[in-house]
PDBQT receptor file of N, H, CA, C and O in Angstrom, charges set to zero:
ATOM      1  N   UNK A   1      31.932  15.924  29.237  1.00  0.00    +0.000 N 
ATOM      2  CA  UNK A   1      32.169  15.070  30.380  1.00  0.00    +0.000 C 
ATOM      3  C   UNK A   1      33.659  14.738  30.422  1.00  0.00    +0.000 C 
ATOM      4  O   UNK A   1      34.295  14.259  29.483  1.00  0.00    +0.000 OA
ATOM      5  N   UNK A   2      34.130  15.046  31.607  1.00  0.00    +0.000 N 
ATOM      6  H   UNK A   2      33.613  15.435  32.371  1.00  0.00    +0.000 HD
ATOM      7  CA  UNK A   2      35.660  14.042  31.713  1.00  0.00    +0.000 C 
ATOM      8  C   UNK A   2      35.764  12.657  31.166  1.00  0.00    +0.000 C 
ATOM      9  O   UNK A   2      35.078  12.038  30.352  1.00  0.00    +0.000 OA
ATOM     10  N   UNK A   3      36.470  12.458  31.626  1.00  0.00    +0.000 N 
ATOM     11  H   UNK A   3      37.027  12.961  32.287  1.00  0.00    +0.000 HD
ATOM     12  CA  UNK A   3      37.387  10.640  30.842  1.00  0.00    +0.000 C 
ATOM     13  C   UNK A   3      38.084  10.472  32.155  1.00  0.00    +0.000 C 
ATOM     14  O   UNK A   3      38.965  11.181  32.642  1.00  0.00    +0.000 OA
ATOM     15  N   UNK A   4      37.344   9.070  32.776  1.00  0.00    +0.000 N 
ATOM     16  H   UNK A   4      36.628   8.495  32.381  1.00  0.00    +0.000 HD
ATOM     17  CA  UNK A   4      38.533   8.925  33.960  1.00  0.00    +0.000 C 
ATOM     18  C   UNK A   4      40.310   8.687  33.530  1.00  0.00    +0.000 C 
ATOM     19  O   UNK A   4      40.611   7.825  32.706  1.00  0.00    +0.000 OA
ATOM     20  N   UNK A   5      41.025   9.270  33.978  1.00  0.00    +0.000 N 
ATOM     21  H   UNK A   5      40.780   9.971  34.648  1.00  0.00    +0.000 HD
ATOM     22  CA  UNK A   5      42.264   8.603  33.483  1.00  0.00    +0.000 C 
ATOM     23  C   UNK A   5      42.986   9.165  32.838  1.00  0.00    +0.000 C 
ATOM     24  O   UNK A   5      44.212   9.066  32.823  1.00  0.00    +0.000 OA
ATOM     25  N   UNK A   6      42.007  10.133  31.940  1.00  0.00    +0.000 N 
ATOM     26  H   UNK A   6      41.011  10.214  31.953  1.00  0.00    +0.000 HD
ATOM     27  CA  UNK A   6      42.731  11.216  30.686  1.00  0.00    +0.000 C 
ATOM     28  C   UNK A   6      42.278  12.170  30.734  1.00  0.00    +0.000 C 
ATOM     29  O   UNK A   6      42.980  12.938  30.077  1.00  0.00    +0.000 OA
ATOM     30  N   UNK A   7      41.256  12.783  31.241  1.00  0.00    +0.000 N 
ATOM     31  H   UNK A   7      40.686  12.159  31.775  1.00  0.00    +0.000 HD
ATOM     32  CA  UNK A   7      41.040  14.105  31.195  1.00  0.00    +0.000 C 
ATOM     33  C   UNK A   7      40.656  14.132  32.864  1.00  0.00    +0.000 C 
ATOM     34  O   UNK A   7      40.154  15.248  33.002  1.00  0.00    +0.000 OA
ATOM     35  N   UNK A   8      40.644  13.482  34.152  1.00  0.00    +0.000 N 
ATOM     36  H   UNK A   8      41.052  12.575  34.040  1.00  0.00    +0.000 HD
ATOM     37  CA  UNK A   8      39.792  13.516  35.438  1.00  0.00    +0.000 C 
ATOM     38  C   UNK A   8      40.323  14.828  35.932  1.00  0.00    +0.000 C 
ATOM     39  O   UNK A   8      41.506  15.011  36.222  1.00  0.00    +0.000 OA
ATOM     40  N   UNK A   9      39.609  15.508  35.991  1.00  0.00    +0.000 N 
ATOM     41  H   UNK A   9      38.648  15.360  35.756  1.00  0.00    +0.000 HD
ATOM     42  CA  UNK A   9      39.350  16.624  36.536  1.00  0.00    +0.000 C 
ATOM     43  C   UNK A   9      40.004  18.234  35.692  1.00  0.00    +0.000 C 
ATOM     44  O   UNK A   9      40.470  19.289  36.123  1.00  0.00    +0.000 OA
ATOM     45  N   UNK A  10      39.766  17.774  34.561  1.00  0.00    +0.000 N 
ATOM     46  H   UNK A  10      39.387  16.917  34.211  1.00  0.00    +0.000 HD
ATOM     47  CA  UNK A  10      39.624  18.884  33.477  1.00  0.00    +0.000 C 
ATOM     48  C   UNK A  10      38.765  19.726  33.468  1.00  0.00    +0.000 C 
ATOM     49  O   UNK A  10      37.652  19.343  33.828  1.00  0.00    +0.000 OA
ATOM     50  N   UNK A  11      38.917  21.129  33.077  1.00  0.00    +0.000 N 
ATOM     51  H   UNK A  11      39.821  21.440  32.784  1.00  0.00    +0.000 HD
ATOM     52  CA  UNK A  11      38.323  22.200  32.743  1.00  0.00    +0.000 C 
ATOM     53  C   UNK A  11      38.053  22.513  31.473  1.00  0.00    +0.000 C 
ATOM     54  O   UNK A  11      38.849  22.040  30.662  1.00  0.00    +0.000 OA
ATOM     55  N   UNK A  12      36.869  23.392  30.889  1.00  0.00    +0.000 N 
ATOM     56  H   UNK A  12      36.222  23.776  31.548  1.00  0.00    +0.000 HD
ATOM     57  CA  UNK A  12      36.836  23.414  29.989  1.00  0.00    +0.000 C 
ATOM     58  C   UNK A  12      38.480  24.155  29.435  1.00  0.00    +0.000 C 
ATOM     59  O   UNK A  12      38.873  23.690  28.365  1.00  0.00    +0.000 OA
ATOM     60  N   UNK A  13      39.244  25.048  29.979  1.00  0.00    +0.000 N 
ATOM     61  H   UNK A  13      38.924  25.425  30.848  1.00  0.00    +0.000 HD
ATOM     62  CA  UNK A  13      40.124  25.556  29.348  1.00  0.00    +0.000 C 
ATOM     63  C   UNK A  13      40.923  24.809  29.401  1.00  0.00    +0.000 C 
ATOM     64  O   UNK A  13      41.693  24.953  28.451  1.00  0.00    +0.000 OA
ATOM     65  N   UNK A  14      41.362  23.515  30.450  1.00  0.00    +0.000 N 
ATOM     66  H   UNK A  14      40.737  23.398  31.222  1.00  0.00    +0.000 HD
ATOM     67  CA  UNK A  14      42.295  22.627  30.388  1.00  0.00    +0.000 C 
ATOM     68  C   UNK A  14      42.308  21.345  29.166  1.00  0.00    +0.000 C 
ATOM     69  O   UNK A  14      43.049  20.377  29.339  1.00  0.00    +0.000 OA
ATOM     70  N   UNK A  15      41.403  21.445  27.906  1.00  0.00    +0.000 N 
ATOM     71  H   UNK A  15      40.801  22.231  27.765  1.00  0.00    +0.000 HD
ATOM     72  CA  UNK A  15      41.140  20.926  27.073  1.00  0.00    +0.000 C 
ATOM     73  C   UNK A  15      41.752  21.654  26.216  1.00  0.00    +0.000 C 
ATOM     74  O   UNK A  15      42.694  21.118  25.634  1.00  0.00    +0.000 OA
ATOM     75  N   UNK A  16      41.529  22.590  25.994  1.00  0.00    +0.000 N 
ATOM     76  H   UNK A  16      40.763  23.025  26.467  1.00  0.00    +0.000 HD
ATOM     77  CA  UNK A  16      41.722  23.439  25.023  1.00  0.00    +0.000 C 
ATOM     78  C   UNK A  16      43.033  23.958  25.267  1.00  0.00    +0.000 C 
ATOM     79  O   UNK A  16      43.318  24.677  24.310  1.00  0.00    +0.000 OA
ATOM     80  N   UNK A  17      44.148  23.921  26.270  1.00  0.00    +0.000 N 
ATOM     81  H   UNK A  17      43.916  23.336  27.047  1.00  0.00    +0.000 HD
ATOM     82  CA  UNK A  17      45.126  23.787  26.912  1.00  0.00    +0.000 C 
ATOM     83  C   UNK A  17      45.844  22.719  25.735  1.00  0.00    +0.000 C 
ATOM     84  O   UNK A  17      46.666  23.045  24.877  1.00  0.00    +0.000 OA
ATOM     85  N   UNK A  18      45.377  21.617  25.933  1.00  0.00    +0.000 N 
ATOM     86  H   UNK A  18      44.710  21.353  26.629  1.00  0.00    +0.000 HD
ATOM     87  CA  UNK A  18      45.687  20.393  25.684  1.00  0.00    +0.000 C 
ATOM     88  C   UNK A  18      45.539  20.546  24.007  1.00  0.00    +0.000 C 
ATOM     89  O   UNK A  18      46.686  20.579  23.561  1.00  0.00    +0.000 OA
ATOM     90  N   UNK A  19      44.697  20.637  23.074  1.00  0.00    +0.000 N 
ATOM     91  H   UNK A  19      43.765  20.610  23.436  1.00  0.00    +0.000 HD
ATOM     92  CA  UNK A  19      44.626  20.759  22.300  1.00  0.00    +0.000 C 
ATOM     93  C   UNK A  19      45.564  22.244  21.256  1.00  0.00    +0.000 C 
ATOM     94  O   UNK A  19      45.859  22.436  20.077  1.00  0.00    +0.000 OA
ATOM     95  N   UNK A  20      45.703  22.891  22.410  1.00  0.00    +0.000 N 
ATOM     96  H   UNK A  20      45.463  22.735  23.368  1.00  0.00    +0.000 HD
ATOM     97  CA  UNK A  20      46.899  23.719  21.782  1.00  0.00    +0.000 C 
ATOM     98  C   UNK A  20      47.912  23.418  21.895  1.00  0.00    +0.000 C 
ATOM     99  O   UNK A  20      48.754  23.903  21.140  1.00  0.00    +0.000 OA
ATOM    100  N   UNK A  21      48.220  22.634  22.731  1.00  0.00    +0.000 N 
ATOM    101  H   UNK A  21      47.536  22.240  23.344  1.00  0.00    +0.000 HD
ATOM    102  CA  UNK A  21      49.531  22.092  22.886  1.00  0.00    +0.000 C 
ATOM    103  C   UNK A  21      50.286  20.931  21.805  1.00  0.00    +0.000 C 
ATOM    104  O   UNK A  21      51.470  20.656  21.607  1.00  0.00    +0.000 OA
ATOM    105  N   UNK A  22      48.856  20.347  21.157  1.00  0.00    +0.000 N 
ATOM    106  H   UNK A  22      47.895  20.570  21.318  1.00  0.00    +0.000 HD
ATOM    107  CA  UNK A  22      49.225  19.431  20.318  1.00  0.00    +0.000 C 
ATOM    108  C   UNK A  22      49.072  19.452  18.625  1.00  0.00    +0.000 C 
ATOM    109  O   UNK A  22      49.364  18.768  17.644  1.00  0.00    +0.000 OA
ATOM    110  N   UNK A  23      48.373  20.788  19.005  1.00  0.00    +0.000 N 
ATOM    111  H   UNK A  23      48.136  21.343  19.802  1.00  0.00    +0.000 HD
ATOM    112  CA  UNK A  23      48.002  21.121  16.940  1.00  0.00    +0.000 C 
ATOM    113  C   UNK A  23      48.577  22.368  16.599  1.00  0.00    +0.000 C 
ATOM    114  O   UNK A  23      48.993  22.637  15.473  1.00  0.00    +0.000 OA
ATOM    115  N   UNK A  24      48.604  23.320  17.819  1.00  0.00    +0.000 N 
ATOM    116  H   UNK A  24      48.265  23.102  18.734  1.00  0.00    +0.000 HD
ATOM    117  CA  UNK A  24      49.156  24.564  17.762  1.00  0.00    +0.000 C 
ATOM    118  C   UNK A  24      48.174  25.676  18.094  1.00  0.00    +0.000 C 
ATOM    119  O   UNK A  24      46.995  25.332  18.189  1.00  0.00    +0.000 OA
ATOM    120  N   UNK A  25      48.485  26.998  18.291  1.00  0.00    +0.000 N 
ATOM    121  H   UNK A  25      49.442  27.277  18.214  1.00  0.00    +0.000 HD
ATOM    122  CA  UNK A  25      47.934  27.950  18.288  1.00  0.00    +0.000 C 
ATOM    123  C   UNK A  25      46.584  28.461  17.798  1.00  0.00    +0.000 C 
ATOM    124  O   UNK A  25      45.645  29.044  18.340  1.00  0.00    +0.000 OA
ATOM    125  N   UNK A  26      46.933  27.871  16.137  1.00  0.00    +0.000 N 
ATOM    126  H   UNK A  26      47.696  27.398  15.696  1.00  0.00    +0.000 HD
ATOM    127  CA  UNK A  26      45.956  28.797  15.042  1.00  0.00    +0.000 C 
ATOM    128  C   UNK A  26      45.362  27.634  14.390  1.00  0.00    +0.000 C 
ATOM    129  O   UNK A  26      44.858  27.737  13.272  1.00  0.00    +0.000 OA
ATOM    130  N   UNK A  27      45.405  26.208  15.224  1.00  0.00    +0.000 N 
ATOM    131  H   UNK A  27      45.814  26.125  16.133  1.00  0.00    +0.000 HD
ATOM    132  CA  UNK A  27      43.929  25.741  15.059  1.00  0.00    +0.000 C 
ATOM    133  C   UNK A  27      42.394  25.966  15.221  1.00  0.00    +0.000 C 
ATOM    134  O   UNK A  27      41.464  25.620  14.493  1.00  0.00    +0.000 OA
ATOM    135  N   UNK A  28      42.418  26.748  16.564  1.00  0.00    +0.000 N 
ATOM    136  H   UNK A  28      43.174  27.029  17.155  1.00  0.00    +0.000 HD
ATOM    137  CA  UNK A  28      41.178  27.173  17.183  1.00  0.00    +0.000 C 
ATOM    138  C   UNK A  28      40.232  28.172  16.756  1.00  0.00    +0.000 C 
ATOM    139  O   UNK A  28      40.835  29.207  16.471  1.00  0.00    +0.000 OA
ATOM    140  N   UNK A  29      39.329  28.242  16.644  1.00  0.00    +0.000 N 
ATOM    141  H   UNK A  29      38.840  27.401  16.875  1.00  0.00    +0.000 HD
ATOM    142  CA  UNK A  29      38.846  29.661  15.690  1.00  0.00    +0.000 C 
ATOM    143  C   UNK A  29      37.734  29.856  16.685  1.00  0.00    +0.000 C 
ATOM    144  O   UNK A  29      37.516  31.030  16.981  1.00  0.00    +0.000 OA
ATOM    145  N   UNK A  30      37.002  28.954  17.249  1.00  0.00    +0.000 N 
ATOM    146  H   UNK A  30      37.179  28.000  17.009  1.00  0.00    +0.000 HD
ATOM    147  CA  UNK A  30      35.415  28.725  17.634  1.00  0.00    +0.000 C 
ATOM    148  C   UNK A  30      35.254  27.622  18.497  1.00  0.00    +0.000 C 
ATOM    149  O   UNK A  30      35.094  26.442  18.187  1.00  0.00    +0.000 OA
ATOM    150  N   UNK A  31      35.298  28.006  19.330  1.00  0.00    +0.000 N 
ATOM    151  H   UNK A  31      35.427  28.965  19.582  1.00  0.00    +0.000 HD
ATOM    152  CA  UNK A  31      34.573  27.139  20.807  1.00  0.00    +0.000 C 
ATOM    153  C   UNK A  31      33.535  27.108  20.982  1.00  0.00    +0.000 C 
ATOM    154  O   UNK A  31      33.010  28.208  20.809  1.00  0.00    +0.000 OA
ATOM    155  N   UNK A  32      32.643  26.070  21.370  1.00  0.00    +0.000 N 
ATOM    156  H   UNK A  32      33.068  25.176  21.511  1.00  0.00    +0.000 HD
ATOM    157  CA  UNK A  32      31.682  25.563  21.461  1.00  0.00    +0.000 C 
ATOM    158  C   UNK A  32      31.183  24.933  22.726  1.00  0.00    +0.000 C 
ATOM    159  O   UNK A  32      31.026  23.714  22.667  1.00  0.00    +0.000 OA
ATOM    160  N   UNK A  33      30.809  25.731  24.247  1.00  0.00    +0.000 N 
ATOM    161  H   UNK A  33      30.937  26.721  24.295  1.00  0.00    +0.000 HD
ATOM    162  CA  UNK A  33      30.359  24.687  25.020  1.00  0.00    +0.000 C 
ATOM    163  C   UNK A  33      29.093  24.822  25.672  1.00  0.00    +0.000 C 
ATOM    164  O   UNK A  33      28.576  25.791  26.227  1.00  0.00    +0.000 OA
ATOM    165  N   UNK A  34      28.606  23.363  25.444  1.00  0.00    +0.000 N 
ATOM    166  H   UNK A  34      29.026  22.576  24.993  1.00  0.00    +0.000 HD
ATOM    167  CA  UNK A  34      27.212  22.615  26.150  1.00  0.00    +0.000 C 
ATOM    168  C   UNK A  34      27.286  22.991  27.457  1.00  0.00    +0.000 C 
ATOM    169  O   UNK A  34      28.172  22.576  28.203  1.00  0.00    +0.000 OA
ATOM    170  N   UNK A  35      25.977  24.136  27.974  1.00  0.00    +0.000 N 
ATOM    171  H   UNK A  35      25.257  24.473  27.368  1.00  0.00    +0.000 HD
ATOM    172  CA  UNK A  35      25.786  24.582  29.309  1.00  0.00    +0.000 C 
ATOM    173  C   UNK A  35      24.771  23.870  29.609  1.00  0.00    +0.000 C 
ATOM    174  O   UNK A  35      24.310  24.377  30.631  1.00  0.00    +0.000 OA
ATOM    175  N   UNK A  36      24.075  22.876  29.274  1.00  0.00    +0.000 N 
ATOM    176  H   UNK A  36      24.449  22.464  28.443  1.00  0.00    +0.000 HD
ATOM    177  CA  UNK A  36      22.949  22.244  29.607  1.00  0.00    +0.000 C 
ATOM    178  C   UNK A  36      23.042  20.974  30.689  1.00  0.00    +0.000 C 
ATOM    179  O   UNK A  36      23.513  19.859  30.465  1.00  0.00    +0.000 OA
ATOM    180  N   UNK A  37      22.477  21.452  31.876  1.00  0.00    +0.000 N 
ATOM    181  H   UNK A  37      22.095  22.358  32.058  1.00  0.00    +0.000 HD
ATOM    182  CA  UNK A  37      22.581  19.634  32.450  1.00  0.00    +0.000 C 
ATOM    183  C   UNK A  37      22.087  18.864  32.277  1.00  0.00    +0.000 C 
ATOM    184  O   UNK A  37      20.867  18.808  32.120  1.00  0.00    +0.000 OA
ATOM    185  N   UNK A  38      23.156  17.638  32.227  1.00  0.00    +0.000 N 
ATOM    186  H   UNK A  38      24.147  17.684  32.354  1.00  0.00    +0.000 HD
ATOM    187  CA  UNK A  38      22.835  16.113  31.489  1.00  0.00    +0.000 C 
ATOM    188  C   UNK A  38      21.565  15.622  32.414  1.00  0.00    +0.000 C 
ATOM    189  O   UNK A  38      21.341  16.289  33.424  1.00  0.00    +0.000 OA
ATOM    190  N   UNK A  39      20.709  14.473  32.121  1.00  0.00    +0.000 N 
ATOM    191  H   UNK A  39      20.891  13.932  31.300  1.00  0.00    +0.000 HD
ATOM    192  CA  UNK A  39      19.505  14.236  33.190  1.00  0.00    +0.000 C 
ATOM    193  C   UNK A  39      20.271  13.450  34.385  1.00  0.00    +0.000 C 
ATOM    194  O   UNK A  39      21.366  12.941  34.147  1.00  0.00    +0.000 OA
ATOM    195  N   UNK A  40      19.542  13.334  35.988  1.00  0.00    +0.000 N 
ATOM    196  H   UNK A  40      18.652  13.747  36.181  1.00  0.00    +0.000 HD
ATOM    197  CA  UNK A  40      20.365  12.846  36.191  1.00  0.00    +0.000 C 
ATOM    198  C   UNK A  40      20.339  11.317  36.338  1.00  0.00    +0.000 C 
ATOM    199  O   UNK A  40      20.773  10.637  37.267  1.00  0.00    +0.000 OA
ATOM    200  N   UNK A  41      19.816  10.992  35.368  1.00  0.00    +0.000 N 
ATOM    201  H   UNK A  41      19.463  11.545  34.613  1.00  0.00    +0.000 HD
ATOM    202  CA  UNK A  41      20.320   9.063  34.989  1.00  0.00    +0.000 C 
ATOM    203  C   UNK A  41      21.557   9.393  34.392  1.00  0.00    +0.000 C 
ATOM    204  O   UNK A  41      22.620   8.803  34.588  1.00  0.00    +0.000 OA
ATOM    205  N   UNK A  42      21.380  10.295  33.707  1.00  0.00    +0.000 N 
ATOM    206  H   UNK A  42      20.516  10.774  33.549  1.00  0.00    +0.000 HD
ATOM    207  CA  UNK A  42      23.364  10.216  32.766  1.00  0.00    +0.000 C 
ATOM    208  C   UNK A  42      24.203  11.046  33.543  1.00  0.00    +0.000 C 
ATOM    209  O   UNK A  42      25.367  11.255  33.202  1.00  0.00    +0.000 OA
ATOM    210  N   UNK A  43      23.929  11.315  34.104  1.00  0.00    +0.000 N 
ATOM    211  H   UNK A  43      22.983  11.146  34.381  1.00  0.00    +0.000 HD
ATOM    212  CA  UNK A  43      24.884  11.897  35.463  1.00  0.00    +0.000 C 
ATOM    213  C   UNK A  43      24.765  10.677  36.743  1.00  0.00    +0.000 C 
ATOM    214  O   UNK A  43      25.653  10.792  37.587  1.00  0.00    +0.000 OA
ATOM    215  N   UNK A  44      24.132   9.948  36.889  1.00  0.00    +0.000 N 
ATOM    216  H   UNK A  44      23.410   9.855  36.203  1.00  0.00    +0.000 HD
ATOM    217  CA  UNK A  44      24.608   8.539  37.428  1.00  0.00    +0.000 C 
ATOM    218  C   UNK A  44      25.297   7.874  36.907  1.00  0.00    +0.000 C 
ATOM    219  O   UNK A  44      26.273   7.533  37.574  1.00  0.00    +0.000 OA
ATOM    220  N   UNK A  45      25.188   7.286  35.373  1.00  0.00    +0.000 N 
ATOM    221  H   UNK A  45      24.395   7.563  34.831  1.00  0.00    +0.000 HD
ATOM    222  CA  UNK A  45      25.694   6.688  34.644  1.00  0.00    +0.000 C 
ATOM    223  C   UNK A  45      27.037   7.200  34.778  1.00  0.00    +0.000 C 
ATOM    224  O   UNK A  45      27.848   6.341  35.124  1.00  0.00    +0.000 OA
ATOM    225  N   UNK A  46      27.470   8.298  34.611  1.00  0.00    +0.000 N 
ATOM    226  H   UNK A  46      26.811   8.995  34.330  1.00  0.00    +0.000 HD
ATOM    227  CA  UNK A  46      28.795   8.951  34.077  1.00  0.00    +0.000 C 
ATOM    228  C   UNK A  46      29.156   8.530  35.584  1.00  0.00    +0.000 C 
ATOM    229  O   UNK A  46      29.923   7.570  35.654  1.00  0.00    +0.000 OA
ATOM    230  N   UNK A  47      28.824   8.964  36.536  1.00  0.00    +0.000 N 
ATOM    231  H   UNK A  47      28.201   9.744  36.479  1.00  0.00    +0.000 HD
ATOM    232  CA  UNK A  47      29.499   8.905  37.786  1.00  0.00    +0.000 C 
ATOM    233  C   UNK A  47      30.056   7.826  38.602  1.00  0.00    +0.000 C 
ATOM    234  O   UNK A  47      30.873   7.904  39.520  1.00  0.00    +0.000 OA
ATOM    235  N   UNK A  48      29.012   6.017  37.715  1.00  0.00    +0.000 N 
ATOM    236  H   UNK A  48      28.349   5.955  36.970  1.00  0.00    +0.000 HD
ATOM    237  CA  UNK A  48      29.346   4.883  38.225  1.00  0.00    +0.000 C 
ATOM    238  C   UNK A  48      30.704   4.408  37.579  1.00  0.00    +0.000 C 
ATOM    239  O   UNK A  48      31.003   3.214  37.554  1.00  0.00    +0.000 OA
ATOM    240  N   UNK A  49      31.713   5.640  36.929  1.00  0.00    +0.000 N 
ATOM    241  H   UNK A  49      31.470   6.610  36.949  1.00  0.00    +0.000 HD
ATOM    242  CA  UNK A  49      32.835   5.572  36.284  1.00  0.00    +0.000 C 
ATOM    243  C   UNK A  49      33.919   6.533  36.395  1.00  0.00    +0.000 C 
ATOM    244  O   UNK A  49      34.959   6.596  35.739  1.00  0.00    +0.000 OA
ATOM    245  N   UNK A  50      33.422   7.401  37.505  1.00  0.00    +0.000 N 
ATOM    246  H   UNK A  50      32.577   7.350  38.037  1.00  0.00    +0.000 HD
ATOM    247  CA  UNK A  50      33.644   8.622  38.249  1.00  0.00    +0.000 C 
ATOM    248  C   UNK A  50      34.176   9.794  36.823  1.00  0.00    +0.000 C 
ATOM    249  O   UNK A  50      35.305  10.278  36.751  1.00  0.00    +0.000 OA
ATOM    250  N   UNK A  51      33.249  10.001  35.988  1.00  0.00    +0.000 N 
ATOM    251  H   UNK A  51      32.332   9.607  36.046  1.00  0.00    +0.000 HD
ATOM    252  CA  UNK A  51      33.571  10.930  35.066  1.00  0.00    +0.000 C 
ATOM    253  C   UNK A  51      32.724  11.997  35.641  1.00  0.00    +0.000 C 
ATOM    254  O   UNK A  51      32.015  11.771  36.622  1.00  0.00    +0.000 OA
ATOM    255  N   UNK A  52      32.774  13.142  35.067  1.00  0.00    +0.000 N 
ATOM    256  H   UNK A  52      33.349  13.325  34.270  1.00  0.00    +0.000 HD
ATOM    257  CA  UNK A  52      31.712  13.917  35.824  1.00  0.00    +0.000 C 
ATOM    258  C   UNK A  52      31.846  15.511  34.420  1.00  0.00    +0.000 C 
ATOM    259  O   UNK A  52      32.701  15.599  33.540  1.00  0.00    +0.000 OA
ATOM    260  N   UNK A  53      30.684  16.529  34.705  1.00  0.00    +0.000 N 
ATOM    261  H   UNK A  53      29.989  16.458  35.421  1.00  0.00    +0.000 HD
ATOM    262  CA  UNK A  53      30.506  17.363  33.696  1.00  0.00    +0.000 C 
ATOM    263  C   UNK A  53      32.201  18.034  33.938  1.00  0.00    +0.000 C 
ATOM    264  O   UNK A  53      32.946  17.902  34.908  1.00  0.00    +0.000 OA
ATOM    265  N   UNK A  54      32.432  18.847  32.508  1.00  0.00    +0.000 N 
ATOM    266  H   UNK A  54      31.826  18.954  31.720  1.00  0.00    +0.000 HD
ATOM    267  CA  UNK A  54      33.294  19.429  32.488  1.00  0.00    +0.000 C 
ATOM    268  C   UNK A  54      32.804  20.878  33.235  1.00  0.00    +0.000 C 
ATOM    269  O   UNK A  54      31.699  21.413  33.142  1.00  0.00    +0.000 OA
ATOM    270  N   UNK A  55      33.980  21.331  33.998  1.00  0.00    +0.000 N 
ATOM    271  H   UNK A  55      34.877  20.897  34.074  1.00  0.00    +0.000 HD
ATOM    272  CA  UNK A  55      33.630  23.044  34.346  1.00  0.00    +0.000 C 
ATOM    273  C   UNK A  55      33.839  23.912  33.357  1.00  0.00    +0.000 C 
ATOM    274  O   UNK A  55      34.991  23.984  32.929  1.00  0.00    +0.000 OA
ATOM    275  N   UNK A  56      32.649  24.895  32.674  1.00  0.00    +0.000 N 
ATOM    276  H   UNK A  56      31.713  24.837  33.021  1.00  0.00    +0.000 HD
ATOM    277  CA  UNK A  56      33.533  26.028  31.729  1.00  0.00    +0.000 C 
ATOM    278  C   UNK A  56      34.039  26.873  32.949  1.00  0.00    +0.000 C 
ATOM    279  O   UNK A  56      33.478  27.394  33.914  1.00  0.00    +0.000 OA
ATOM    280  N   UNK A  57      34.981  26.815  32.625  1.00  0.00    +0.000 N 
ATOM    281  H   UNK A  57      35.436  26.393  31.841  1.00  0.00    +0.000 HD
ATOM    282  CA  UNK A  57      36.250  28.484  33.113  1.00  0.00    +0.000 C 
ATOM    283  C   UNK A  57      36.386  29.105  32.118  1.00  0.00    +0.000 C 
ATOM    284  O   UNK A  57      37.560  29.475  32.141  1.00  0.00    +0.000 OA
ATOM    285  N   UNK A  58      35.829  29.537  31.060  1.00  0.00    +0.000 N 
ATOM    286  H   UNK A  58      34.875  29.237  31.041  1.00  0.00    +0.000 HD
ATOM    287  CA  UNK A  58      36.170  29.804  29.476  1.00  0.00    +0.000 C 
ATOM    288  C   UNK A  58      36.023  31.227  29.508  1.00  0.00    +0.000 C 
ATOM    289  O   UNK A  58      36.700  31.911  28.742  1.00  0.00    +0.000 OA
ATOM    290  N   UNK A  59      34.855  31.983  30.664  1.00  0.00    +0.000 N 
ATOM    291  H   UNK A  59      34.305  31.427  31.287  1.00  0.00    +0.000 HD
ATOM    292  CA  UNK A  59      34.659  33.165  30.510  1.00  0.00    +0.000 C 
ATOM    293  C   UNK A  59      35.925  34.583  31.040  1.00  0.00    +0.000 C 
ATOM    294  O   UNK A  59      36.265  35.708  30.675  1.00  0.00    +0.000 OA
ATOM    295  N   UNK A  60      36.214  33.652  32.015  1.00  0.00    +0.000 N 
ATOM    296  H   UNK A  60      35.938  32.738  32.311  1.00  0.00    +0.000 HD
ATOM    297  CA  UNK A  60      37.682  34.857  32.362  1.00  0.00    +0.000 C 
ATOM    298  C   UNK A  60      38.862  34.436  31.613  1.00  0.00    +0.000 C 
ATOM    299  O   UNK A  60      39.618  35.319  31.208  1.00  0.00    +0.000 OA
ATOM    300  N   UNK A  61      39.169  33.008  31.332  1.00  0.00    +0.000 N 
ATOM    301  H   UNK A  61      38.555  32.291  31.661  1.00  0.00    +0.000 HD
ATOM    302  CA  UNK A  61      40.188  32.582  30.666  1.00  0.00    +0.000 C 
ATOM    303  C   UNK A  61      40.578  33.244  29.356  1.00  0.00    +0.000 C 
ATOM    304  O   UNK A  61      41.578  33.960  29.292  1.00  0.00    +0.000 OA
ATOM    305  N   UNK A  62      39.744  32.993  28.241  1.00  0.00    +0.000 N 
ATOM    306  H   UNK A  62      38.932  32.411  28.292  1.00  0.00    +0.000 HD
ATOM    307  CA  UNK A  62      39.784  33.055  26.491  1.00  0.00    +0.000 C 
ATOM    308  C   UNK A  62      38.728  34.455  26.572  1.00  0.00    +0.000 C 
ATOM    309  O   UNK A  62      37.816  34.730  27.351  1.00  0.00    +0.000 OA
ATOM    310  N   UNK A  63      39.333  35.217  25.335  1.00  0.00    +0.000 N 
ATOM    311  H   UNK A  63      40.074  34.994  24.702  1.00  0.00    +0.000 HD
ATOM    312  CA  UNK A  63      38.159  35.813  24.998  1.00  0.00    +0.000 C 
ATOM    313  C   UNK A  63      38.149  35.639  23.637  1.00  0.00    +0.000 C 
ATOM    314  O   UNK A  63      39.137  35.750  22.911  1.00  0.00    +0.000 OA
ATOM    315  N   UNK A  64      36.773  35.302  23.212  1.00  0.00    +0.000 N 
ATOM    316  H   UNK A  64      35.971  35.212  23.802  1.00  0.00    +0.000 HD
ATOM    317  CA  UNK A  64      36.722  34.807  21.523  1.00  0.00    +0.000 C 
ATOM    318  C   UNK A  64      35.781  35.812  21.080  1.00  0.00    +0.000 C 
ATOM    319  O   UNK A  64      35.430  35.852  19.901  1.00  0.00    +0.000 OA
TER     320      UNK A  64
């Protein structure tokens, strides 16, 4: 899920963007992302804070 404020309107690769930018390169070995949708009470919940699911873009972006 986004973070209003700090991540709003992040991608999954715009994380991982972010995280290379701050540990380096040859931290990353293994990505990990949740394709499952949240129910939607927690997709209300998230939204009465305007966070919302992350998009994977991971498949044309990275290849692991």
């Amino acid at each position: 899920m986004t973070k209003y404020g700090q991540t709003t309107s992040y991608t999954a690769k715009d994380h991982i963007d972010d995280l290379i930018k701050y540990l380096g390169e040859d931290v990353l070995d293994t990505i990990l992302v949740n394709t499952k949708t949240p129910s939607k009470e927690t997709l209300a919940w998230y939204e009465d804070y305007d966070e919302h699911p992350v998009k994977d873009d991971l498949k044309t972006k990275y290849r692991l």
